[in-house]
N, C-alpha and C positions, 0 to 999 in steps of 0.2 A: 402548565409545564409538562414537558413530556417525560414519559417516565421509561427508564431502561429497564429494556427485558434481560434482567441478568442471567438467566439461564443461555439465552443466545447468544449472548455475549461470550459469555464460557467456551460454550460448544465452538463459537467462530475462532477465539483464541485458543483452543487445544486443536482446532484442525490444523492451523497454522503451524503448530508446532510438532503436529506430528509431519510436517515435509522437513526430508532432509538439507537442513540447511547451514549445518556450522561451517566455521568463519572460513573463510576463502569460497564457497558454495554454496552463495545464495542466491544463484540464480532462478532457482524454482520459485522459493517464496517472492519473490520480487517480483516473478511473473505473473503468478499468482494474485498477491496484491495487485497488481497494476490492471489484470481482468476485474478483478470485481471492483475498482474503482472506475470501471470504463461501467460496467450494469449498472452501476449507482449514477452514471450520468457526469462524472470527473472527466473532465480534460486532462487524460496524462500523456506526460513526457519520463521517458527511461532518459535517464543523464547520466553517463556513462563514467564510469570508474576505472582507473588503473588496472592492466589486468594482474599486477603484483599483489595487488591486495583482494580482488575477489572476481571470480569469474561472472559476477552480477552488473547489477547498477541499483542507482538511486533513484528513489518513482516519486514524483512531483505529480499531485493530482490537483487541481482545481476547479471550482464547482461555482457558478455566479447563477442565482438564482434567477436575476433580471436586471436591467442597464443601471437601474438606482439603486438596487439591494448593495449589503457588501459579498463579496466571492468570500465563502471557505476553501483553504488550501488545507491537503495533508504532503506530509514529505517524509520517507523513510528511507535509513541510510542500512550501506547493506555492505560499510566497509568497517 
């Protein structure tokens, strides 16, 4: 089993949260995610949100390891 380096894990989620992103402006983070989901090798798509409710979107990543494997998806909403 693999084990999580919780220290990295920390550090990746406090850098996250030092970009400014509260609610209506999370266009950064989202960008954000959605770069280092593309270095990780995820297939994203930005899916587009109202601009009433945020000047972002929603990042749809997906990861298929090989034809037979199953695909991990991540999705994060940013309204």
């Amino acid at each position: 089993m693999t084990q999580v380096n919780t220290e990295r894990l920390v550090n990746h989620f406090c850098d996250l949260v030092k970009i400014d992103s509260e609610s209506g402006n999370e266009k950064a983070v989202a960008e954000a995610i959605a770069e280092q989901l593309g270095e990780l090798g995820f297939v994203v798509s930005k899916l587009p949100v109202p601009e009433q409710y945020t000047n972002g979107f929603n990042v749809y990543g997906r990861l298929k390891v090989n034809k037979k494997a199953a695909s991990y998806s991540v999705l994060t909403w940013t309204q």
